[in-house]
N, C-alpha and C positions, 0 to 999 in steps of 0.2 A: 553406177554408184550404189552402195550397197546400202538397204534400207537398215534404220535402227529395230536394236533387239526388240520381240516384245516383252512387255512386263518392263521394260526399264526406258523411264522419261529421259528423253535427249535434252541434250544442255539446255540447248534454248527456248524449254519449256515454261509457259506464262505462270503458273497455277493457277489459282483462286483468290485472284485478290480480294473479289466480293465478299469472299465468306469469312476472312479473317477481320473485315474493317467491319461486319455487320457483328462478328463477336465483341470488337471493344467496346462498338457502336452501344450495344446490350448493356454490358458491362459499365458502361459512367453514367449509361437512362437509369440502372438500376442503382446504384453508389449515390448518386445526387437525389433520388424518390426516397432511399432507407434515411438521407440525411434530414428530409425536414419531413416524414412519418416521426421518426424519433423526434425530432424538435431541436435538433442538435445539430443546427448550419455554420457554428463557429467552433475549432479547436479550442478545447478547452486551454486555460493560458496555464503555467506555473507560479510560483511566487515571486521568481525574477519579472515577471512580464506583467502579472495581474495583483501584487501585492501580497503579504500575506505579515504571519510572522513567524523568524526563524529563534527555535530554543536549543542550548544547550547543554547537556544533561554531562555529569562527573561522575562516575561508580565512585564508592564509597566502599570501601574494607569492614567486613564484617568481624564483629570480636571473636578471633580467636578460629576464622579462615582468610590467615593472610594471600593462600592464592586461589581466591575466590575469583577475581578479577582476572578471567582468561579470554581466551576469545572463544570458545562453544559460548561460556556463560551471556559474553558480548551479543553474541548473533542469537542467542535465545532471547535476549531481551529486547534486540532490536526488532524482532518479529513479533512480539506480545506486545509493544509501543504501538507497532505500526496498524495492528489487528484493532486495537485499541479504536485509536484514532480511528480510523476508516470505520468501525462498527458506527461510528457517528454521524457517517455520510462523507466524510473529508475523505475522498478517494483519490485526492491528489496530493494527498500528503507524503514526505517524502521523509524515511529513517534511516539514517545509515550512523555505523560509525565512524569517528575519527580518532586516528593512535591506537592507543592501549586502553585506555578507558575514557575515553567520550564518545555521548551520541550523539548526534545535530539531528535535529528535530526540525521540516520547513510543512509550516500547516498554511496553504493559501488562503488569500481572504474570502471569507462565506459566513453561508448563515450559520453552522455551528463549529466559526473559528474559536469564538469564547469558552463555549464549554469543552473543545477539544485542547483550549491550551491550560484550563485546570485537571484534566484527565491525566495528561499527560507528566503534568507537574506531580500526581498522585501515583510517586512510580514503586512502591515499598512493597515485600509481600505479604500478599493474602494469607489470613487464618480463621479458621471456625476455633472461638475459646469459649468454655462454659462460664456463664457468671455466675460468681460467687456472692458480690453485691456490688448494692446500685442507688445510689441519692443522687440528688438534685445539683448541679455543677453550679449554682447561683444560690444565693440568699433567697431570692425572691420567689413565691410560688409560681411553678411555670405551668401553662395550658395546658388542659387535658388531651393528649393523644393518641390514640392511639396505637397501642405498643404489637406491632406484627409478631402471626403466630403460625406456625410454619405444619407442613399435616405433607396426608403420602399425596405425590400427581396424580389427580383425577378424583382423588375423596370429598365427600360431601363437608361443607365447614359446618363444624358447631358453633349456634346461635350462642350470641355475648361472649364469644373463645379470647375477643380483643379487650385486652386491660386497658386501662387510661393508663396514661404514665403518670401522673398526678400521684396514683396510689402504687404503685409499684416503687415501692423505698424497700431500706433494710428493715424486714419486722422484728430477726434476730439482734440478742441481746449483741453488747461487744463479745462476749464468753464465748458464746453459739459460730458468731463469726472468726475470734481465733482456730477454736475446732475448726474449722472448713479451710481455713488457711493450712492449718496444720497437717492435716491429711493430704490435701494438694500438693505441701512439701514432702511428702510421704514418709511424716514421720510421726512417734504417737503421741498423742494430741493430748493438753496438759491446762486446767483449766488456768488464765490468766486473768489477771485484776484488770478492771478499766481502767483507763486512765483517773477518773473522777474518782472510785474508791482511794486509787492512791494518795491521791495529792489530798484526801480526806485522811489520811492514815499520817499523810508528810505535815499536815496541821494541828493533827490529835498530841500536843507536845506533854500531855498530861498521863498517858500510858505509852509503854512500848511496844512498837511494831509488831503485832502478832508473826509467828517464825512463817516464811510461806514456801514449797519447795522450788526449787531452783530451776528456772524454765531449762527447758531443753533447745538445741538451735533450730530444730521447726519453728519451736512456739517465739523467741526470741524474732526470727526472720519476721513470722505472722504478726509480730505485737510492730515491729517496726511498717511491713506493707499497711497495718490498720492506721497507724499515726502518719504515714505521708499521705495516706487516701481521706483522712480526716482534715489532713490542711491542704489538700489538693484545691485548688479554685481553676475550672476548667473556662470561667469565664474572660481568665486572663490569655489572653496569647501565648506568652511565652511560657508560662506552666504548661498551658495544652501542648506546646514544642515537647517540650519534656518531658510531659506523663509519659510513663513507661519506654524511655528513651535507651538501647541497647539492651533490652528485655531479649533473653533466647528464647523460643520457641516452645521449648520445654520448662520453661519457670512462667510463675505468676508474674502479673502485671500490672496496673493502671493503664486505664484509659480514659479518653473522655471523647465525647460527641453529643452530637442535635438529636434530641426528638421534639420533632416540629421547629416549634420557633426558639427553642431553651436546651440549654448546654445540661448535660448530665454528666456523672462521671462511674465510672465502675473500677472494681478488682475482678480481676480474670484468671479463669486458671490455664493451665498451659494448654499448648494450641492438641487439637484433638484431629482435624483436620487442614490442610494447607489449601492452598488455593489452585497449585496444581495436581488435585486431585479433583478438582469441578474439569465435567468435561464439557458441559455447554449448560449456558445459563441465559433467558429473554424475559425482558417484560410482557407480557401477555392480557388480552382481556377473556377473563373467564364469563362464556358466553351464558353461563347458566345462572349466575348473581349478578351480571354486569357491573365489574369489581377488575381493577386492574390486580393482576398477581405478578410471582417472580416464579418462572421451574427451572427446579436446575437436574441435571443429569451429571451423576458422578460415574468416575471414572473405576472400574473393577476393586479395586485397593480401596480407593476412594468410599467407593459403595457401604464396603465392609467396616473403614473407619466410622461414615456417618453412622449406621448403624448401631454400632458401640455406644457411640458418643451421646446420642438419643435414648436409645435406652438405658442407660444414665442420668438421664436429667428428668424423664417421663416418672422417677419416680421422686422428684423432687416437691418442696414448695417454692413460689415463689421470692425471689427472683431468680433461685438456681436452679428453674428448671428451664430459663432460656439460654442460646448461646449468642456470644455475639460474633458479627462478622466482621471482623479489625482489617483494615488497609491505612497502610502507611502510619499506623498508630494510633488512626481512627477509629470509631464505633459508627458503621457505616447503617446497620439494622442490628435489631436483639431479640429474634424472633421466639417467643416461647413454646415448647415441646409437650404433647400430652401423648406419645406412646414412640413406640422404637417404628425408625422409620428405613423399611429397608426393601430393596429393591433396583437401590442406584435413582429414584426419582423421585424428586421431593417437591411443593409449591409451596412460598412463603405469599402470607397475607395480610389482609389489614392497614387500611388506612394511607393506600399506594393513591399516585397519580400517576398518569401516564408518565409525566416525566420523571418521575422518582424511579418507578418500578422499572421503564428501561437503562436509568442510570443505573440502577442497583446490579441487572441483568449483563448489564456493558462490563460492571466491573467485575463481577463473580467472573465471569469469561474470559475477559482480558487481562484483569489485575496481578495475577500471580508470577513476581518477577523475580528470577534467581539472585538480583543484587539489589541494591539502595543505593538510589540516587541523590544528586543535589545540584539544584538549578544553577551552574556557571553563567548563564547570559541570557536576556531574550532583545532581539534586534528585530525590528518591526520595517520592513520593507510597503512603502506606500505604494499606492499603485499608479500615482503620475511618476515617478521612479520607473516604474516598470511600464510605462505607456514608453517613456521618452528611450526606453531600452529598444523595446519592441521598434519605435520608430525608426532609430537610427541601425535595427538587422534588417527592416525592410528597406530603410533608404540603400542601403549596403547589397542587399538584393539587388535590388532593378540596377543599382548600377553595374553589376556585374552580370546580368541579366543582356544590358543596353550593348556593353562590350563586346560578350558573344554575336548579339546581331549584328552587330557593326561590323565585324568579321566576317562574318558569313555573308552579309551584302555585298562587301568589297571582293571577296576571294571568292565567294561560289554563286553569287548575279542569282539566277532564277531557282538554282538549287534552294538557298537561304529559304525559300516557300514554305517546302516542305520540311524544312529544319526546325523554321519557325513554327509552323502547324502543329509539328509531334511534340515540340517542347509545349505549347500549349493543352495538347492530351496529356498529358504528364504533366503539368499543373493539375488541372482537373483530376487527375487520378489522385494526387496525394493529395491533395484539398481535401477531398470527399473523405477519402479513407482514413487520415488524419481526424479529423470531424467524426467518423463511427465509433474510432476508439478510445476516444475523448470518454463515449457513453456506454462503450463496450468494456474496456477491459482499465479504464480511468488515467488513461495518456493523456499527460501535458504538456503542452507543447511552453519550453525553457527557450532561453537565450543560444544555448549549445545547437539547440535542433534546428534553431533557424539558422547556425551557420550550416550544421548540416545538410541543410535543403541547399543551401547556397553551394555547397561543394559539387551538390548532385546535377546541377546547372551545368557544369565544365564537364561532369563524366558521359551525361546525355548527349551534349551537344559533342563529345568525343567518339560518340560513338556513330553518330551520323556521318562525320567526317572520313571514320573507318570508311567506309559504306562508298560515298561516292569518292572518296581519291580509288579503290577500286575501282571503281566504274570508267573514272578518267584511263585509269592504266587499260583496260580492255578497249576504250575509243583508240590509246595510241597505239595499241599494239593492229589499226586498220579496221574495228569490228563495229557495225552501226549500233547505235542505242541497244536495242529493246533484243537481242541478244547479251548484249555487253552490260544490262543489268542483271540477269540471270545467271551469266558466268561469274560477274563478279559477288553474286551473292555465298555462297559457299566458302568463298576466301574469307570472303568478310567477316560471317556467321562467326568461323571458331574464333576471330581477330576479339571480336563484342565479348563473345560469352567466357573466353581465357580474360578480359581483360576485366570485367563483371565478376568474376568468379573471385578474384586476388580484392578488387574493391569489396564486395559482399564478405570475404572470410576475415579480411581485417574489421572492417567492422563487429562481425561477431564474438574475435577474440577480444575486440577494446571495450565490446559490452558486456561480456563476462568478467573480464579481471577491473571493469571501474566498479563505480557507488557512484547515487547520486544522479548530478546534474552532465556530467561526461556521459553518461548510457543515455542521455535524450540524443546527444551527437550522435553517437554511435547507434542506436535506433534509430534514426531520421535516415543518417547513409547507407544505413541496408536497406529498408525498406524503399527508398527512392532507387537503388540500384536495381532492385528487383523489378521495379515497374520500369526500369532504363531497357530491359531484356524485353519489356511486355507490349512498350509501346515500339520496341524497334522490329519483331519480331509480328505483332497484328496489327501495327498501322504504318510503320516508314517504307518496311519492302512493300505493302500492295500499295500504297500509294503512290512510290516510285513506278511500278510494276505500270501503274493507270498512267500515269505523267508521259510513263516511255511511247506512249501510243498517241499523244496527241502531237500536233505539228509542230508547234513551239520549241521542245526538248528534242524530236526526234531529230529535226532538219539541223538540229545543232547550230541554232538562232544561237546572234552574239553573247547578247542578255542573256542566256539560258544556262552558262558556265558551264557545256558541252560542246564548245564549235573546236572540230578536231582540227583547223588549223592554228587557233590560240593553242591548243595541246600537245602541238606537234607531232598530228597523228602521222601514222605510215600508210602509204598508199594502201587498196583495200586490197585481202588478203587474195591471193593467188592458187588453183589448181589446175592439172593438167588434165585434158578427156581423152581417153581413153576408148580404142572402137571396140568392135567386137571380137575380133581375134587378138587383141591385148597389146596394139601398136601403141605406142603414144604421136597424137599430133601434135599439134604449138597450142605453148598456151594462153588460156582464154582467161579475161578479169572478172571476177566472181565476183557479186558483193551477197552476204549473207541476207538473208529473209528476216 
């Protein structure tokens, strides 16, 4: 009989079962050590599972860009929402859109679900506008605060640079102030009567109206922006809706906002820089005053607009030589200017708290959104809702869990062992891993993904099946175990990883064309497919491989759901010997080694 080739393993070659079961072995000691080193022994849940609250946002048509509302614009904003939010820690918050213009917004419940669902709410765009002036939005004298004042990143702050707001009024007459209106509307500026002269002029009924000339439509615009900014009351609500409500970018405006605890109000001139000209903006503690600040870094274009814009105002007085930072129509900071500031890196100062200056930082970065929204809905998912969800995908599990075993007791007896065992490795492996990226990359495990886990149940345990109905077919075709695992692995092999292959790629095309809560499905089924390769491929064939060696399996015991007369094996295989001069004698019954 002719010996096998060298360099090439004969069939019925064992391999190394040790060294693949000692790589998983490695592999779940290290996955379950990294899970509670991190501190992170439970998947993180979603808002279906762990509560949260879901918002829904409308694009809004901007005057005079009817198709503004496209979908680049869409998906730009749903990536500056979601940036948003997560700069806040909400790293399972989920943005997608829906239709044509809505976003659905699901922020889970945590410690900064509150201030992530006013963030979120503040979805308008960002602008740097110079003030032009600035009074008290209340009757009442408000607290001295300090008014932030903005200088280059890394320069030294000058002592007392921080106004109170207290004294930061208009010092200019109304006259001074039409001028600055005037020239803002870029047109030439035309001295106008106060309002009080006139209605002094309209009661003088003993002379006639001295002749005055005839305003021009700058000063006309300016005489009317002074008289709404004079009955402006920013302490009411719905005025502060309205200040400066459809205001373009390029025209003056009102506004109103907080400094400190008291509403102010301002006239603004057009916007000098946008908001997606900030290219990163944090709150920081400057280690050298121990003062919390804001830096921001502009964007090249960006750079060169602050610049301008600075150097303009550095040579003003008071209050127009600050700008303010406007979102969603607010006066979110009014930091004042004392030279041109260029370089693309700027630090605002003054009278910050930690949580201020990273609000401020969150928004300068985040805030700048190509459209205007408006709150459609917010639906608040509790989290006994999402316990009783969770409950009833795991009651849904184990039952479909119980069925597979049940099967596999009844139809493969001793086999079932090792069925059960790998599906048990493969628990543990998505367990763990599931649980790393909860804290790695902010996977939550949804409603979808625990079906998904549940599908991955029937594709494992399909793939064990592959595996030993080969094995049966090699017992009936006469050949003893522990050959008849080895042959039939190679059949097997390509049966798992073609059938792994078609599960894996539909998953990934259902996770690229979904949104949302369907990509948890469809990431749960890939990822549990891949480890269906991992555990079948370093733990079910060497385990088989060990099983085929002990007496139990081999002697094809009844239990053992290998007795080749339940199988209907064929008597064992047959050869003829052959002497030496190439007769053949009768033949002899062989049974394989």
């Amino acid at each position: 009989m002719a010996a096998p080739k060298k360099g090439r393993r004969p069939t019925g070659a064992q391999g190394r079962p040790g060294r693949a079961l000692a790589i998983i072995l490695i592999a779940m000691v290290a996955l379950t050590a990294g899970m509670f080193l991190t501190k992170q022994t439970t998947p993180r849940l979603g808002i279906d599972l762990a509560g949260g609250t879901s918002i829904t946002l409308k694009a809004k048509s901007e005057p005079g860009k009817p198709d503004a509302i496209n979908e680049t614009n869409m998906n730009t904003a749903v990536g500056i929402i979601e940036r948003r939010v997560n700069g806040l820690g909400v790293s399972e918050a989920e943005v997608q859109t829906q239709g044509r213009d809505h976003i659905i917004v699901n922020i889970p419940k945590g410690t900064n679900e509150k201030q992530a669902r006013e963030q979120v709410g503040t979805t308008a765009q960002l602008y740097f506008r110079p003030v032009l002036a600035f009074a008290d939005g209340a009757p009442a004298a408000p607290e001295a605060t300090p008014s932030p004042s903005v200088s280059p990143s890394g320069a030294p702050k000058a002592e007392g640079s921080a106004k109170p707001s207290a004294s930061v009024t208009p010092s200019s007459s109304a006259t001074s102030q039409g001028r600055v209106l005037s020239e803002a509307l870029k047109a030439p500026s035309t001295p106008t009567p106060s309002p009080s002269a006139s209605e002094s002029k309209k009661a003088d009924d003993t002379k006639a109206p001295a002749p005055t000339p005839a305003p021009s439509g700058a000063d006309a615009a300016a005489a009317d922006l002074q008289a709404k900014f004079a009955a402006l009351d920013c302490t009411n609500e719905a005025q502060r809706a309205a200040a400066g409500k459809g205001a373009k970018p390029e025209e003056p405006t009102l506004a109103c906002g907080k400094r400190g605890n008291t509403w102010g109000k301002w006239i603004l001139g057009p916007a000098g820089v946008a908001g997606t000209d900030v290219k990163d903006a944090k709150g920081v503690i400057d280690p050298q005053r121990g003062q919390w600040i804001v830096t921001m870094q502009f964007t090249d274009k960006g750079a060169d607009k602050f610049a301008k814009i600075t150097g303009e105002l550095a040579t003003k007085q008071m209050p127009q030589n600050q700008f303010a930072i406007v979102l969603d129509g607010e006066v979110v900071s009014d930091p004042s200017v004392s030279q041109a500031l260029t370089g693309g890196n700027a630090e605002i100062s003054g009278g910050f708290t930690q949580q201020t200056a990273q609000d401020l930082g969150n928004m300068l970065s985040y805030g700048a959104l190509p459209l205007s929204f408006s709150e459609d809905s917010v639906t608040t998912v509790t989290a006994a809702l999402g316990g009783e969800q969770l409950k009833a995908g795991l009651i849904a599990g184990a039952i479909g869990l119980a069925l597979v075993v049940i099967y596999l007791l009844v139809y493969y007896r001793g086999l079932s062992f090792i069925a059960i065992v790998s599906l048990m490795v493969s628990a543990i492996l998505t367990y763990t891993i599931m649980a790393l990226l909860g804290k790695g990359i902010g996977f939550a495990l949804n409603l979808p993904a625990v079906c998904g886990a549940i599908v991955a149940i029937g594709i494992t345990a399909d793939s064990f099946i592959v595996y030993f109905e080969r094995i049966r077919d090699e017992i009936r075709e006469g050949r003893t175990l522990r050959p008849a695992v080895e042959r039939a692995w190679p059949r097997a092999r390509r049966t798992i990883l073609v059938s792994d292959f078609v599960s894996f790629l539909a998953a990934a095309v259902l996770f690229i064309v979904t949104v949302g809560k369907v990509q948890g499905f469809a990431f749960t089924l890939g990822l549990t497919t891949l480890l269906d390769v991992v555990v079948v491929f370093l733990f079910t064939k060497p385990i088989m491989t060990l099983m085929a060696r002990t007496k139990f399996f081999s002697s094809g015991h009844p239990w053992s759901g290998l007795d080749p007369k339940r199988l209907g094996a064929k008597p064992p295989l047959r050869r003829s010997r052959r002497t030496g001069s190439g007769s053949v004698t009768a033949p002899v019954d062989v049974k394989e080694a």
